[in-house]
N, C-alpha and C positions, 0 to 999 in steps of 0.2 A: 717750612714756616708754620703748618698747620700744628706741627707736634709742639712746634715753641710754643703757640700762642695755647694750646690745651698745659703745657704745664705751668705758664704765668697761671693760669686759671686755678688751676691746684695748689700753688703757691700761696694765692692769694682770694682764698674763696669768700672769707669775710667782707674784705672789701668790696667784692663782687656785691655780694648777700646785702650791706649798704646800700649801696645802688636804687637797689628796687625800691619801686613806691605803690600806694596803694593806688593811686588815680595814673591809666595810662593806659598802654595796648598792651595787650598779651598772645602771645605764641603759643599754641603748642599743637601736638601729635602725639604720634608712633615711631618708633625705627623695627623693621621687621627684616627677616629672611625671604626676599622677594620668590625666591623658589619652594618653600616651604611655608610662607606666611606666619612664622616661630616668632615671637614677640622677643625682640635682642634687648637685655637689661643690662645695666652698665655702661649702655653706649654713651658715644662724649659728642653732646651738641651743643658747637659756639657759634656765637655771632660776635660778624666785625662790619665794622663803617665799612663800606662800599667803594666810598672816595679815597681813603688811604690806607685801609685795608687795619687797622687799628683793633684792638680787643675790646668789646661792649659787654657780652656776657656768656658764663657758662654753666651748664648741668649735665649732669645725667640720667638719662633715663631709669626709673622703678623697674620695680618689680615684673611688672606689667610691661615694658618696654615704652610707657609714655613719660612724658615730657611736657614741663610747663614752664614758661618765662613771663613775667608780669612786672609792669611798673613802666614798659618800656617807652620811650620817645620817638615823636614821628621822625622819619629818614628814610633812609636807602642800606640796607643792612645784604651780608652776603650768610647764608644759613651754613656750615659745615655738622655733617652725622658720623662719626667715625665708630669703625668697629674690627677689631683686631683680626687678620689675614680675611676683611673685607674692601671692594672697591669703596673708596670716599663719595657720600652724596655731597653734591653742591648746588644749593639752588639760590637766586637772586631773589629781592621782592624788596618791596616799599609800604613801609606803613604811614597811612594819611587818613582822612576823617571820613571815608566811607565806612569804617568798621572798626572797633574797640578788640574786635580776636579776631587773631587771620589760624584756623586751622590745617594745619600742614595736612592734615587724614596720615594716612602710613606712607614712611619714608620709607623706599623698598631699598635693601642694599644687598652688593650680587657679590657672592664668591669672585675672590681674584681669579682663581684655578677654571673657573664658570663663567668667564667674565663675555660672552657674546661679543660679535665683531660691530655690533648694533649701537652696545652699550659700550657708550665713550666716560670716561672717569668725570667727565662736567657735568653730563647731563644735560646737554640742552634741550627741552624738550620742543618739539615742535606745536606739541597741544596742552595745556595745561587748564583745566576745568577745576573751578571755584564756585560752588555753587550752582547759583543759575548764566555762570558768565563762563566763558570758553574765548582763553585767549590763544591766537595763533600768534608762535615766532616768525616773522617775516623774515630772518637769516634761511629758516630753514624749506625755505620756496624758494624757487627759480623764476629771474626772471629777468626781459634784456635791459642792457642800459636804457636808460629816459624811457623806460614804462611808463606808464602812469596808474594811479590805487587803481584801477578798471583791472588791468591785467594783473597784479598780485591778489584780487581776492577772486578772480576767477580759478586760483591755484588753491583756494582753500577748501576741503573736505565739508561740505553741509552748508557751499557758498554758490549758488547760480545767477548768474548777472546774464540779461537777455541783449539784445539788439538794441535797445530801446533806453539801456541803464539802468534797467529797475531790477534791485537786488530782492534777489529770494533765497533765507536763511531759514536751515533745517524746516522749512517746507510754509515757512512765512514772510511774508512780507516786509521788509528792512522799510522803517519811517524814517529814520534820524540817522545820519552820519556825522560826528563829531570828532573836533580835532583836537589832542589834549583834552578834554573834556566838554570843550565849547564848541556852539554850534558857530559854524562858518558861511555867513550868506546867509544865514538864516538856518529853515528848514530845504535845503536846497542838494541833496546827495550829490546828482550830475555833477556840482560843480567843484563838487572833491574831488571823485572816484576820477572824473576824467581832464582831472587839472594838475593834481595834485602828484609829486613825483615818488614811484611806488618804494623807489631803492632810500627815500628818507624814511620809509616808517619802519620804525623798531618793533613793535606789538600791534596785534589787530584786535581788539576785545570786544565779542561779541554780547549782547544780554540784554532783558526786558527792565527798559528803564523806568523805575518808578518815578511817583510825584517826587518835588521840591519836599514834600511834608515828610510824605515817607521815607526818603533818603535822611532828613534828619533824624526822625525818630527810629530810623528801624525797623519798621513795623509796618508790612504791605499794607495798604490800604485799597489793595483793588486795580490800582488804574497803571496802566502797564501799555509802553510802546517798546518794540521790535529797534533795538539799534546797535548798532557798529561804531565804536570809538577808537580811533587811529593814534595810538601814541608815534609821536616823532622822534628821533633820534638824536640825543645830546648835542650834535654835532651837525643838524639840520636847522639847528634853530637861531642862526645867525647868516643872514645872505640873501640874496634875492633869485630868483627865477621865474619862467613862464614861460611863454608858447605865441605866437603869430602863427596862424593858417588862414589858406585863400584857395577858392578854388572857384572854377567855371567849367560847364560842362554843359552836353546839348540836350534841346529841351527847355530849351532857358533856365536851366536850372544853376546853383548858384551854391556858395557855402564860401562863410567868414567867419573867424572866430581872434582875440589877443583877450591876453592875460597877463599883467602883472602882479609878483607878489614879494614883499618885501618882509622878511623876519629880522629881528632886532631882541634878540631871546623872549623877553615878555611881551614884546611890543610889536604887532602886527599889520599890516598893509595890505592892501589887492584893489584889483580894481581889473574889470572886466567888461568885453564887448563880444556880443553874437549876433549874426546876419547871416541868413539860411532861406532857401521854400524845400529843403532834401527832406524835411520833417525831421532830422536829427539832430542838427543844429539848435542849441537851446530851448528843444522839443520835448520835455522826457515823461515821464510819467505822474510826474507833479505839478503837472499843467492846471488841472484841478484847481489846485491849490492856490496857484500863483494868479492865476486869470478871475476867475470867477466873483462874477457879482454875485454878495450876499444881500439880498429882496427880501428877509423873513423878519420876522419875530418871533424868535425863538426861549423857552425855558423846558431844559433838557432833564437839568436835575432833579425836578419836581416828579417825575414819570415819565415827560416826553411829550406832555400838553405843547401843543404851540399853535402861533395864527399865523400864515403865512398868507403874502400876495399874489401867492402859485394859484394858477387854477386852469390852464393851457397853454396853447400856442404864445398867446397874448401877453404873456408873461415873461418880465426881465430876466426868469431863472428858465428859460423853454431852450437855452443853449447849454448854457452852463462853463462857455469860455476854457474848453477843452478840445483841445486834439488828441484822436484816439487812431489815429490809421485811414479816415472816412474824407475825403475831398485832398485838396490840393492847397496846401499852406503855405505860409510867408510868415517869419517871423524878423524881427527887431528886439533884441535883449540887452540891457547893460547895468551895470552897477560896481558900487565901492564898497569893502568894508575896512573897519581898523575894530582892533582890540588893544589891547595895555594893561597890563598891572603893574600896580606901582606900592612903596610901602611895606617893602618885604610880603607882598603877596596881598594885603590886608583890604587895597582895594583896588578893585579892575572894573572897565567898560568893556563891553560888547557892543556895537554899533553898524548895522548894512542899510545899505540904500538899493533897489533895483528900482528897474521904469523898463517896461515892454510892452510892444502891441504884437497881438496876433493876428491873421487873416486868413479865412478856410475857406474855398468854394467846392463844389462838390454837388453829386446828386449819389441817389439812390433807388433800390427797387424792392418792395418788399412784397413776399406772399404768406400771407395767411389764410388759416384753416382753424377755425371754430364749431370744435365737436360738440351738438344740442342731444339732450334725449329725444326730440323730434326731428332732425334731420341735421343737416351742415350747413354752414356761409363758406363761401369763400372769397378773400378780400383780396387786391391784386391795387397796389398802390405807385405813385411815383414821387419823388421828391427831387429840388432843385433848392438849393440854399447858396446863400452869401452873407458871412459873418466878421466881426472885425470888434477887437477888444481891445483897449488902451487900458494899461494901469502903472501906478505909481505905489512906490510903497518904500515906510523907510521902516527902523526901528532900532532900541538900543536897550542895554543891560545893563546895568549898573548894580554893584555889589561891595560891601563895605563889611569889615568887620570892626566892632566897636573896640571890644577886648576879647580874651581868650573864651568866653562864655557867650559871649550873643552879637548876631549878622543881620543887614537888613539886603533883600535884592529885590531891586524895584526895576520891572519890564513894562515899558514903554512901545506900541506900533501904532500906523495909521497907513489906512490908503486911500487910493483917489483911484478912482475909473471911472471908463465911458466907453461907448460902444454901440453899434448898427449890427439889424438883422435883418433877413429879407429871405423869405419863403414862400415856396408854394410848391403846394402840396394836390394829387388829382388821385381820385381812387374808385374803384369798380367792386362791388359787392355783389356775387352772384348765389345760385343754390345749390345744392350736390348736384344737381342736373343740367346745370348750365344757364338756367333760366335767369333772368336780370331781377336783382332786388332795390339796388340803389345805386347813384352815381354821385360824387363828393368831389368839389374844387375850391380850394382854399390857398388865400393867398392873405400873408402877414408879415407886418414890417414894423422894428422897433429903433426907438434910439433911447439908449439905458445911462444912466449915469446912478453914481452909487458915494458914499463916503464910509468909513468904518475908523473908529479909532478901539485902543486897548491900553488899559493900563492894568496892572497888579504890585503889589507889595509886598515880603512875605519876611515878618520877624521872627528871629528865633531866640532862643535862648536857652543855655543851661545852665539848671539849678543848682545848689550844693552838694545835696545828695548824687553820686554819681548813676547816671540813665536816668533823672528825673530831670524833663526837658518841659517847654512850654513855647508853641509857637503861634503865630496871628500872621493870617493869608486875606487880602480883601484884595478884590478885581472889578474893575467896570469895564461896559462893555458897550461900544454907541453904534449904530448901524442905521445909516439913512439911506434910501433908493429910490429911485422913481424912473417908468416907464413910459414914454408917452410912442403909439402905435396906431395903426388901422387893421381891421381884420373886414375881410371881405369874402365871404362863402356863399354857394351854389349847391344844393340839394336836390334833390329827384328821387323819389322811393316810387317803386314799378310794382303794378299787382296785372296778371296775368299775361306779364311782358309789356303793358304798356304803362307811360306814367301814369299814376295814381295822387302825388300829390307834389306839393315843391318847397323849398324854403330857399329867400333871400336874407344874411346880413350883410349891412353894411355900416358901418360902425366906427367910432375912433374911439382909442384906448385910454384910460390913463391910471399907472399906478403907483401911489405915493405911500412907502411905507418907512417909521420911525421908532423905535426900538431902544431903549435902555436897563441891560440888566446890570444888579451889582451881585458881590456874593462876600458874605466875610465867614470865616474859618477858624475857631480855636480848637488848636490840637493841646491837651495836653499828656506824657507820661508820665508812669509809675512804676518802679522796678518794686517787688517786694521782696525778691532774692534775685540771688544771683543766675538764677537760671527761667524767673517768672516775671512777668512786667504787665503792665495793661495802659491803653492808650485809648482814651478819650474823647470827643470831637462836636464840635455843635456849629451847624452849618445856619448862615441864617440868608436867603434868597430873595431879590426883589423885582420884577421883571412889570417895565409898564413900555406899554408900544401902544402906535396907529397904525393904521392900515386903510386907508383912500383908494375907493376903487371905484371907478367912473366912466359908464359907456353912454356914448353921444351917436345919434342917429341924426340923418341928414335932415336940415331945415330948409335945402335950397342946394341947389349945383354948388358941390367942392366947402360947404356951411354946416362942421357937425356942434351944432349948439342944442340941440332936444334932447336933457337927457332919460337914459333909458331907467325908471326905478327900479325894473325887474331885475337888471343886471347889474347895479350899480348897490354901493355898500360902502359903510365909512363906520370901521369899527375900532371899538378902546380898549387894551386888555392890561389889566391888573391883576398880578400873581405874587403869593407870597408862598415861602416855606421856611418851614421850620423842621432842622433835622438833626439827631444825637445819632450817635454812634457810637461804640464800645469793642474793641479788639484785646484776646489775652493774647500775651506771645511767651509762647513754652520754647528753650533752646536746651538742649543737654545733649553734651557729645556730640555725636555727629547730624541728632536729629534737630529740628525746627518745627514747632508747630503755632501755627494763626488762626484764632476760631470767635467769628465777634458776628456783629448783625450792624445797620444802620436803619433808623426810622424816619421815615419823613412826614407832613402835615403840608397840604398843599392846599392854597383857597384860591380859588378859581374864580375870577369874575371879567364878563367882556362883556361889553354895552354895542347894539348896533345904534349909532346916532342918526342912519336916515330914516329907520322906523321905530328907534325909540324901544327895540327888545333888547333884554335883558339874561344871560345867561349865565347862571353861576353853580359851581362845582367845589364842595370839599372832599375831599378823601387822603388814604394814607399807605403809603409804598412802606416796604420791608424789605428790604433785603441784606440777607445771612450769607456768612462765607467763611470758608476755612480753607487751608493752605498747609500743607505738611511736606517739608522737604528733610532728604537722609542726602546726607554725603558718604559716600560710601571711600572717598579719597580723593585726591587732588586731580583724578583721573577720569573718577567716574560718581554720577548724581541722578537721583531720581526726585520727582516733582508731583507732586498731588493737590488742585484746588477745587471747593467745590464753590459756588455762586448762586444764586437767587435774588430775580428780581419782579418788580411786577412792572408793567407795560402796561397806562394808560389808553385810553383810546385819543389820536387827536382830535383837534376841535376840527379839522377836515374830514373827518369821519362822523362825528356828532352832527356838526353845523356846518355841511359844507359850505365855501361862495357859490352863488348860482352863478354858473360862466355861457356862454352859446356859440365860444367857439368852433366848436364841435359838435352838429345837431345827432351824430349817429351814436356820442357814448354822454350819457348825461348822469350825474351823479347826485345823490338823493342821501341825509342825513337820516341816524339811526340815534335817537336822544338817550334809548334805553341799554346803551353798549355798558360793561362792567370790562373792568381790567383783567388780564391775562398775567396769571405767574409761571417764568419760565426757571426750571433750575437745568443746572449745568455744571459737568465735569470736566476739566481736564487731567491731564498727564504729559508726561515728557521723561527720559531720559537718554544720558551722557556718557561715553565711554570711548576710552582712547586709551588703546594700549602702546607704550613707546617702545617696546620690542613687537616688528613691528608694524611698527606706524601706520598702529591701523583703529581706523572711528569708526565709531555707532551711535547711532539717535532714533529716537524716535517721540511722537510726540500726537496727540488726540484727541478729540472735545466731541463728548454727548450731551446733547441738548432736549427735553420734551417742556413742552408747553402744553401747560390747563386754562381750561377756559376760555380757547384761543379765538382772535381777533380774524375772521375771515371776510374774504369777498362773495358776495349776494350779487350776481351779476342774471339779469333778467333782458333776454332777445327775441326782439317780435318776429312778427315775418317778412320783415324789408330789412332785417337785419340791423335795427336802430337799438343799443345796448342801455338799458339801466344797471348803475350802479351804487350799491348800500353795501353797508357793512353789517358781520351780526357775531355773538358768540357763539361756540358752539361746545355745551357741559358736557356731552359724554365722547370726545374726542381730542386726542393729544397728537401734534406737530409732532414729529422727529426730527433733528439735524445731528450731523454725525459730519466727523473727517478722524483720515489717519495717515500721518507722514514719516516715512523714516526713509532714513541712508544708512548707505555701509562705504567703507572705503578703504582697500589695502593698501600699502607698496611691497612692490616684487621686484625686491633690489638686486639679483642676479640679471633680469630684464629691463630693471631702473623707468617699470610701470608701474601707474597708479590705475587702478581696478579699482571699480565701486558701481554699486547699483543700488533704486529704488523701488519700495512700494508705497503705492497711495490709494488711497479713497476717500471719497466722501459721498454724501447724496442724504435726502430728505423725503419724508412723507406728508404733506401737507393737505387739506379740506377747502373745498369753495362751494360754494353753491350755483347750480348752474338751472334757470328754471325751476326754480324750491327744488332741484333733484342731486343729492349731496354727492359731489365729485374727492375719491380719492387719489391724488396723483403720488407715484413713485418716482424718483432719480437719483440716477447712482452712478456714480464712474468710478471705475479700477485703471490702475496703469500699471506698468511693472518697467521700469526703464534698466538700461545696465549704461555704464560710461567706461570711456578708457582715455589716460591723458601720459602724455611723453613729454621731457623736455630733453636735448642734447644742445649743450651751451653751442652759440655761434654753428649751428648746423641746421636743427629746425627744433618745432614744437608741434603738439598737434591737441587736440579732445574731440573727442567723439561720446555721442548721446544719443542713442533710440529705445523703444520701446512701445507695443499696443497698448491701446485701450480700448475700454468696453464701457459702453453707457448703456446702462437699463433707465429707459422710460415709456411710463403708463399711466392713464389715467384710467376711469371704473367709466365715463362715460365715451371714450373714443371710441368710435364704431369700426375704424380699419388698423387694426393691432394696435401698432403703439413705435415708439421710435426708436427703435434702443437696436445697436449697430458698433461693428466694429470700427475701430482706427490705426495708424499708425503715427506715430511722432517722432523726427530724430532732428539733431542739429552736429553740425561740425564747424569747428573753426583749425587751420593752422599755416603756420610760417616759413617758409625755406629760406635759410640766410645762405644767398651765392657768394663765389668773389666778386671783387669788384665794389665789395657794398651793396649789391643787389639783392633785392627780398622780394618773394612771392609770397600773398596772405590773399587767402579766400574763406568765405566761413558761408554757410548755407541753411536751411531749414524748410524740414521735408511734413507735407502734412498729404494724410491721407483720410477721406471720410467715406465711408463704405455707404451707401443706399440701402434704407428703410421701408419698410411698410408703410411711412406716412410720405417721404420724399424719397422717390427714384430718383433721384439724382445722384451720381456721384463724383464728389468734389479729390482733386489732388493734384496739389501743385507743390515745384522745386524749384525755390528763389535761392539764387547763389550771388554774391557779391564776388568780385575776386580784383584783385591790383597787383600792380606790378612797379616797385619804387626803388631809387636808389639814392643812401646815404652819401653827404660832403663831409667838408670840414674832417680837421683830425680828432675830434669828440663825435660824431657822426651827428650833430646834434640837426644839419640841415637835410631837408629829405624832398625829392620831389616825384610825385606818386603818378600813376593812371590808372583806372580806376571804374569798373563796368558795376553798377548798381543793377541786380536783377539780366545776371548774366541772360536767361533763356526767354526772358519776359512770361514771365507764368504769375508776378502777381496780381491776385485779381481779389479788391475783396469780396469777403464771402465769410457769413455766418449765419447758422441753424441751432434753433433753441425751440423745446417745448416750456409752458407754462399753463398752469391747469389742464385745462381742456383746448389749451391752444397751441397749434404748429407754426412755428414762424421763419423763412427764410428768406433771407436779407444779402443782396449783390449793392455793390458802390464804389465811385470811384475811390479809385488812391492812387500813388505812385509808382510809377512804372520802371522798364529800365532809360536808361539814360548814362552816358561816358562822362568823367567829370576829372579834369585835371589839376593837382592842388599842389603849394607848393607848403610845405611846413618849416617851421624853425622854433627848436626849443633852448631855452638859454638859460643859465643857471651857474651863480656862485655863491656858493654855501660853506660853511667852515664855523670853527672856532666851538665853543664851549660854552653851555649853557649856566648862567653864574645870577645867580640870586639879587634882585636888586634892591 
């Protein structure tokens, strides 16, 4: 069929030649001697529709062995390279409105005579790299029926998914999971990765998602999140499925989870429910997110000025409505979403609703060690919490396209919460000798409530001239909260072993804070060739908030009506900016280059209205950046950016709140601070060879900072801490990291081998007693991995490796803390007869004892179960199930920070037996068809 449709082509080249238009997408490449890298001229590359296999167009390659198609139409087109007693390249793709030229790099084509057992005449490739985006084939992963996305991107090269659900790609952080291109549930990964059925996704495409702006115009602008987008399979995209699981287990512990989801090609459904205290249970790592009251006043874009109602314990943000591993939780989660497009595509809704409360009880132990140029503290504390956070939150997407030239998408969210806290805290401060310096009991209870709405708009449009575009972005942003609490503390500072002196508060809290920023956006471009362009931008910023801060001391038993002026404050802030920005964007061949700056003008004004001061700030941020990427071929890419920016001091650093929660660390404003400019590198690159099949990445960011923004930290001798900020001119910060993987398969063994290296670590300044402290940190790991599948037999992966932390400061007086480790995790599956399965997965930590803590920590937490599938789809399963097979978890963490040692034990979760029964259900079919 290929030779027919190559001599229609020849037959008929004029009319081909017709075809073409000036306004449209364009192809092209290379065709090369993959063993020789010989540039093949004359070679014959056609394209045909996808859907019926039809002729669209042909050429052949120059002199040069390149190739160009232009004028072409969005679609589904299938690529054919042919070259005389060579194997046929064939490769699939789609061209649609993220890019005006999809460059192939070099088509490699292999001697028939040469043809490796490897290299199939289709080609499918299991990794295909575009750019900065790396898509993995999901045919060419293993994995069992009714997976779910969890277990298919645990099979992917430079993909690590923990315990917990939080995906780490090539050595960062996964933000966004999205499905077709839309986000699902919101910002909510868990409830893809582990809902979502693995054997429907056709593609997995990895890459750093730019702005809305930027995606229209081309042109980075900077702002870049980590995400994973899940194409589905033609043939997924009609039918419903989901999941019911239940389970109980001793301990009182508990786990509930149902999902429905209903696809209708464009038109989407789900709706879900989770009930858990196992901490995994609609637990994950974006609890952050989902929970937390926002208390601030915040204007980020100006340099990072802001006035916040933070200022301790007493404070609506002193939780932060996260679970992180520390106490014993209870959750409540549910929610719906629908999406739809309608209009031949032209306009579609996005829309999710959740509502969840969480509940954490827990205590803690912490020791500290505060190295002085005149001696040591040491701090020996306890903590006892009960926390609890209700929220609601909906939101929707709406997107419209007018005509073929310009779109309007207007995003819509709001939330509701509320929430209790109850702490209390006891701690003992002694001297390197043992002698008594202080004694502290502190005990705080809040009840928070919070509102937040968002709206933005973003039009675009293009112009006549093709790549001259013009778009307008405005956002507001509403944030109201309020804390009303008591705080009650106990003091004792000891001079030669006995009291010396004492302090009581007793106090009621109250914090009201109100906030409104807007921001509007004109981007415009300019192409002046075809291979230059510049893009444009003027940002204009408007940030006015309150901030009500009000402590009441007692007029009478159980009467707090006196209030305290000292501690109390009711401030206004008004912030404006004004900001341009200019980007060139250089593309030629296989290179890309981005090289622009952005300026901003910021006028600072905040009034205290119970004493009537006045505090106002103008100045002006810069920051320069450039971007330089080379595709080296569809295979393999390298990435080069550089940034700068400057970092205001906040108005908590200027003009701190006076707070007294805390008599032992009190914070003191430094009016004379000047901003810090930090510039920064990265890098990264890609490489995947499909003979084979084998990846490389790597990826790295050096950071120094001038003029940097440090901590002025001043300790008497009962151990009671001031804190000020200051700069400091003849001293540069360091931050550094470096990530890479490697990955083979050993198809005689049908193993995949792969290992990593990393590091990172930093050198930072503080001031300790006016006596300037340099601290160093640095961790190395070196891990290796090994993974197996044999269908309906078992699976397995394995992961260890040490590390090595270098830490030291210039004032610690007993060495410093820098210590070996160990790190490994295993998971895997034995499928018996019977339907029976064995799955255990483990994680082994080791922490070697230091100069600064003899202690050494190591512990082996194993889950393991034991389950057997029903039904003749085995879609029913019923499990048993030991969490913490040896009981060895306990937590436990050690960190240095300046001149301070810090080690930290708290409860969390232990073992416990938990019995569950599952059922996933699922009818999908049919054909996805344009409505």
């Amino acid at each position: 069929m290929k030779k027919m449709l190559v001599a229609l082509a020849l037959v008929f080249p004029c009319w081909l030649s017709a075809l073409a238009q000036e306004k449209g997408y364009t192809v092209k490449g290379s065709v090369i001697d993959t063993a020789s890298s010989i540039k093949l001229a004359k070679a014959s590359v056609v394209l045909v529709h996808a859907k019926d296999s039809m002729l669209y167009r042909f050429t052949r390659t120059d002199e040069s062995g390149n190739f160009l198609m232009a004028g072409l139409d969005t679609g589904e087109y299938t690529l054919f390279a042919t070259f005389p007693e060579y194997a046929d390249y064939v490769q699939r793709f789609t061209l649609d409105s993220s890019s005006t030229v999809l460059d192939f790099g070099n088509l490699g084509l292999v001697l028939r005579s040469k043809l490796l057992e490897e290299v199939l005449v289709n080609r499918r490739q299991a990794i295909t790299i575009r750019g900065d985006t790396t898509e993995y084939d999901a045919a060419s992963f293993n994995i069992e029926p009714n997976s779910k996305v969890e277990d298919l991107l645990k099979q992917l090269p430079g993909i690590q998914v923990d315990q917990d659900g939080k995906i780490t790609a090539q050595g960062q952080t996964v933000n966004k999971v999205l499905v077709d291109g839309e986000e699902f549930f919101g910002d909510d990964p868990t409830l893809v990765t582990r809902n979502l059925r693995g054997d429907m996704i056709d593609k997995v495409q990895l890459y750093d998602k730019r702005s809305d702006q930027a995606e229209f115009t081309g042109v980075d602008d900077g702002e870049r999140s980590k995400t994973i987008n899940l194409k589905l399979k033609e043939d997924q995209k009609k039918g419903y499925f989901g999941k019911v699981d239940a389970g109980a287990g001793t301990n009182d512990m508990y786990q509930g989870q149902a999902m429905y989801n209903r696809f209708n090609n464009k038109q989407r459904f789900s709706v879900f429910g989770t009930v858990g205290n196992t901490g995994r249970t609609g637990l994950s790592w974006q609890d952050a997110d989902r929970y937390s009251p926002s208390g601030s006043v915040t204007m980020m874009d100006g340099g990072g000025i802001m006035i916040s109602s933070t200022g301790g314990q007493d404070d609506i943000e002193s939780w932060g409505g996260r679970y992180d591993g520390r106490g014993i939780p209870s959750a409540l989660n549910g929610g719906a979403y629908y999406s739809n497009k309608w209009n031949e595509g032209k306009q579609s809704i996005n829309g999710n609703y959740k509502i969840g409360e969480l509940s954490v009880k827990g205590s803690s132990n912490t020791i500290n060690e505060n190295n002085l140029p005149n001696g040591r503290i040491n701090t020996v504390s306890d903590q006892t919490f009960d926390r609890r956070i209700f929220r609601q939150r909906g939101g929707a997407i709406f997107e419209t396209q007018f005509d073929t030239t310009s779109t309007l998408k207007v995003t819509v969210s709001g939330t509701l919460k509320n929430g209790e806290t109850a702490e209390f805290n006891r701690s003992t401060g002694t001297d390197g000798d043992g002698g008594m310096l202080n004694e502290s009991a502190r005990r705080t209870t809040n009840d928070t409530k919070g509102q937040d709405a968002y709206l933005t708009a973003l039009w675009t449009k293009k112009l006549r001239k093709q790549g001259r575009t013009l778009s307008w972005e405005v956002n507001e942003t509403i944030n109201q909260s309020r804390a009303d609490g008591f705080l009650y503390a106990e003091n004792s500072f000891y001079a030669g072993g006995v009291v010396d002196s004492t302090s009581l508060v007793d106090q009621m809290k109250v914090n009201d804070s109100k906030s409104s920023v807007f921001n509007s956006n004109v981007t415009y471009s300019e192409p002046f060739t075809k291979t230059l362009s510049m893009v444009v931008n003027y940002r204009l910023s408007a940030n006015n908030g309150t901030s009500l801060r009000q402590s009441f001391n007692q007029a009478g038993e159980g009467n707090y009506t006196d209030l305290d002026s000292v501690y109390s404050n009711d401030f206004k802030l008004n912030q404006l900016s004004n900001q341009l920005g200019a980007i060139l964007n250089f593309t030629k061949g296989k290179s890309t280059l981005n090289v622009g700056t952005r300026v901003s003008r910021v006028q600072f004004d905040q009034i205290d209205r119970y004493s009537d001061n006045r505090f106002e700030r103008n100045f002006t941020n810069h920051n320069p950046q450039l971007t330089y990427q080379y595709r080296f071929s569809q295979q393999k890419s390298f990435r080069f950016s550089y940034n700068g920016n400057n970092t205001q001091p906040t108005i908590n650093q200027i003009q701190p709140v006076r707070v007294n929660d805390d008599p032992l660390n009190i914070v003191l404003g430094n009016p004379d601070l000047k901003p810090s400019f930090t510039n920064r590198i990265n890098l990264s690159y890609n490489s995947f060879k499909v003979i084979g099949n084998q990846y490389l990445y790597f990826s790295g960011s050096l950071s120094n900072t001038n003029n940097p923004i440090v901590s002025n930290v001043t300790t008497d001798s009962v151990g009671r801490s001031t804190f000020q900020y200051a700069n400091l001119s003849d001293k540069s910060p360091v931050n550094y990291y470096f990530y890479s993987g490697f990955s083979k398969k050993i198809k005689k063994l049908n193993l995949d081998v792969g290992g990593g290296l990393n590091a990172n670590g930093n050198t930072y300044y503080n001031l300790t007693n006016s006596e300037l402290n340099r601290t160093q940190n640095s961790t190395y790991s070196v891990d290796a991995n090994i993974r197996q599948y044999v269908q309906k037999k078992y699976n397995f992966y394995l992961n260890f490796g040490p590390t090595y932390t270098y830490s030291k400061a210039s004032l610690q007086q007993r060495g410093d803390n820098s210590g070996w480790g160990l790190n490994g995790h295993y998971s895997f599956n034995i499928y018996l007869p019977l339907k029976f399965e064995i799955t255990s997965q483990g994680r082994y930590t080791y922490t070697a004892p230091t100069e600064s803590f003899d202690y050494v920590f190591e512990q082996f937490i194993v889950d393991a179960s034991v389950s057997k599938k029903f039904l003749k789809d085995e879609t029913l399963r019923f499990s048993v199930g030991v969490n913490d097979l040896f009981n060895q978890n306990r937590g436990f963490s050690r960190y240095a920070n300046n001149n301070m040692f810090t080690q930290n034990s708290y409860t969390t979760i232990t073992r416990y037996l938990m019995f569950s029964l599952t059922w996933d259900f699922s009818k999908m079919g049919g054909v996805s068809v344009q409505n």
